[in-house]
C-alpha positions in Angstrom: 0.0 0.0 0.0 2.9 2.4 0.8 4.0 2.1 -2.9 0.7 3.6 -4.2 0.9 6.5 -1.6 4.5 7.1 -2.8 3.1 7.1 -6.7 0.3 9.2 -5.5 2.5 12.1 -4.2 4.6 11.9 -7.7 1.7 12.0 -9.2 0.3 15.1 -7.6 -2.0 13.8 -5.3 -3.4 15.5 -1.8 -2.4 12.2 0.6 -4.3 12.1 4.3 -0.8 13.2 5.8 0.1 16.4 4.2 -1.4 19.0 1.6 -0.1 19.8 -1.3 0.5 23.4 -1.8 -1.7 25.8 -4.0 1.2 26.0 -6.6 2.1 22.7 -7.1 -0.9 21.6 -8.4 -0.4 20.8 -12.2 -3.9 21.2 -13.8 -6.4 24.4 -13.2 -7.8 24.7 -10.0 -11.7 25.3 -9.8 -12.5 25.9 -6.1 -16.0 25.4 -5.5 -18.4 27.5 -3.3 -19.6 25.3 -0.1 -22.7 23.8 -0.6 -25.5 25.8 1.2 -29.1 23.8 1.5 -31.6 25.5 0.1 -34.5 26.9 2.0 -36.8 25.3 3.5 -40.7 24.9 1.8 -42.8 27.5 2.0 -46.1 28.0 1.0 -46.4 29.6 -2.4 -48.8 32.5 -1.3 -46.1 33.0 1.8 -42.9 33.4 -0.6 -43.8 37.0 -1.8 -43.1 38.1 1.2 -40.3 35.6 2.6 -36.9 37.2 2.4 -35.7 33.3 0.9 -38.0 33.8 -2.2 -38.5 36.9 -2.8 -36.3 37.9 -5.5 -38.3 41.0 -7.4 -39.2 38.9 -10.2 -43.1 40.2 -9.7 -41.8 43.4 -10.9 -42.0 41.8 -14.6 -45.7 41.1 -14.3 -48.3 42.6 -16.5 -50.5 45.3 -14.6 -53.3 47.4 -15.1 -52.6 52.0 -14.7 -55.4 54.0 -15.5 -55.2 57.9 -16.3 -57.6 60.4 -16.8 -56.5 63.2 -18.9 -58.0 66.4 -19.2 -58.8 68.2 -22.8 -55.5 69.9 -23.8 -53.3 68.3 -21.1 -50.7 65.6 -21.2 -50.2 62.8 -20.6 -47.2 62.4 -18.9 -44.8 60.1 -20.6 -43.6 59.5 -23.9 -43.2 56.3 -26.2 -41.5 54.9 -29.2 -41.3 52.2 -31.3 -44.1 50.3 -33.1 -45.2 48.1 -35.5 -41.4 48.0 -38.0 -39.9 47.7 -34.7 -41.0 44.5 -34.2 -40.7 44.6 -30.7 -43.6 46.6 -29.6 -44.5 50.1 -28.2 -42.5 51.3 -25.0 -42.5 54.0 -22.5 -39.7 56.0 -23.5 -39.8 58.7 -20.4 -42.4 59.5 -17.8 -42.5 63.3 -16.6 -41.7 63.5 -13.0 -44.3 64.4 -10.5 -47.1 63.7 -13.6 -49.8 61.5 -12.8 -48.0 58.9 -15.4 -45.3 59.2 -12.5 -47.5 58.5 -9.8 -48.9 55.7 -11.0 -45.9 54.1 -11.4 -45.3 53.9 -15.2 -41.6 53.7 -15.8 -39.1 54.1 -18.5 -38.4 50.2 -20.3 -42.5 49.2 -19.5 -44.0 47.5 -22.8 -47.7 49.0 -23.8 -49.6 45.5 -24.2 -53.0 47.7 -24.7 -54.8 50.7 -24.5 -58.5 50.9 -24.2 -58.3 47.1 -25.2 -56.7 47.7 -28.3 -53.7 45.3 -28.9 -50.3 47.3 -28.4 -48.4 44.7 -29.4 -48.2 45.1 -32.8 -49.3 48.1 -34.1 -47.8 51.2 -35.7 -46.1 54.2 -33.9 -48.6 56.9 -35.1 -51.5 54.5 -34.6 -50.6 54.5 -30.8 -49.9 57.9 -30.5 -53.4 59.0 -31.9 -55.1 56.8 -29.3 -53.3 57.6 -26.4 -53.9 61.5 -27.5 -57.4 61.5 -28.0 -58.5 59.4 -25.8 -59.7 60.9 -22.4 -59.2 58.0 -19.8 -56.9 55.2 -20.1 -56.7 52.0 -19.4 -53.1 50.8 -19.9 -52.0 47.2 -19.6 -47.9 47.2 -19.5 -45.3 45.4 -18.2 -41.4 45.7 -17.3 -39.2 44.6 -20.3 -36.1 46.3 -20.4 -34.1 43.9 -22.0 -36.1 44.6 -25.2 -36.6 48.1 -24.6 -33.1 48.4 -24.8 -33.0 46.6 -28.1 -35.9 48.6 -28.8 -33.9 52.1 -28.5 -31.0 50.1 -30.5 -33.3 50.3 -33.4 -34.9 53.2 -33.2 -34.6 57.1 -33.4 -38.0 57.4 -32.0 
């Protein structure tokens, strides 16, 4: 057995008597993390609110604002993109202090509809004319900034 031990150390081997040091190892070293358990079960309508699960993703859901706007005032935020975009309509700025602001419309969220009229797909001056005519809105949208930014990539507008 004491020959193996001895090939073992020539061979670059950690033995249960000594450790080899950091340097002479021959091949790249990968040191891996230390293996945490993960968290216990919890009841899906509890995670929201568990520091273990909750890691923000509910910020990407879709959600409902709704603005009224005035004759002859704004509305608060401005979009671009559309239809030769292929990627949609997005908010492209939201006026601080507006009422866009306050209900918590956000540069990078995708317009899905207005007024129940599919955003998804539909040109730039189309959207524009609905969202200025109409008097209240009913906006479905939802965080997407990874396309938004692809979406200003494309775009001058």
């Amino acid at each position: 057995m004491s020959g193996q031990v001895a090939n073992m150390e020539k061979a670059g081997f950690e033995t249960m008597d000594q450790k080899i040091p950091y340097d002479d190892y021959q091949l790249p070293v990968v040191f891996l993390p230390s293996y945490e358990s993960p968290p216990a079960w919890i009841a899906p309508q509890e995670r929201i609110h568990h520091h273990d699960y909750n890691n923000e993703l509910t910020q990407f859901l879709p959600r409902t604002i709704v603005l009224k706007k005035p004759p002859g005032a704004q509305l608060g935020f401005n979009i671009r993109g559309g239809k030769a975009s292929q990627l949609g309509i997005f908010i492209s700025k939201v006026v601080p202090d507006s009422d866009a602001h306050r209900a918590e419309l956000q540069e990078g969220d995708q317009v899905l509809s207005v007024n129940e009229v599919d955003f998804q797909d539909i040109e730039h001056s189309r959207a524009v004319e609905i969202l200025k005519t109409a008097r209240e809105i009913l906006m479905r949208v939802r965080f997407f900034p990874y396309n938004y930014q692809r979406q200003k990539e494309r775009t001058v507008h």
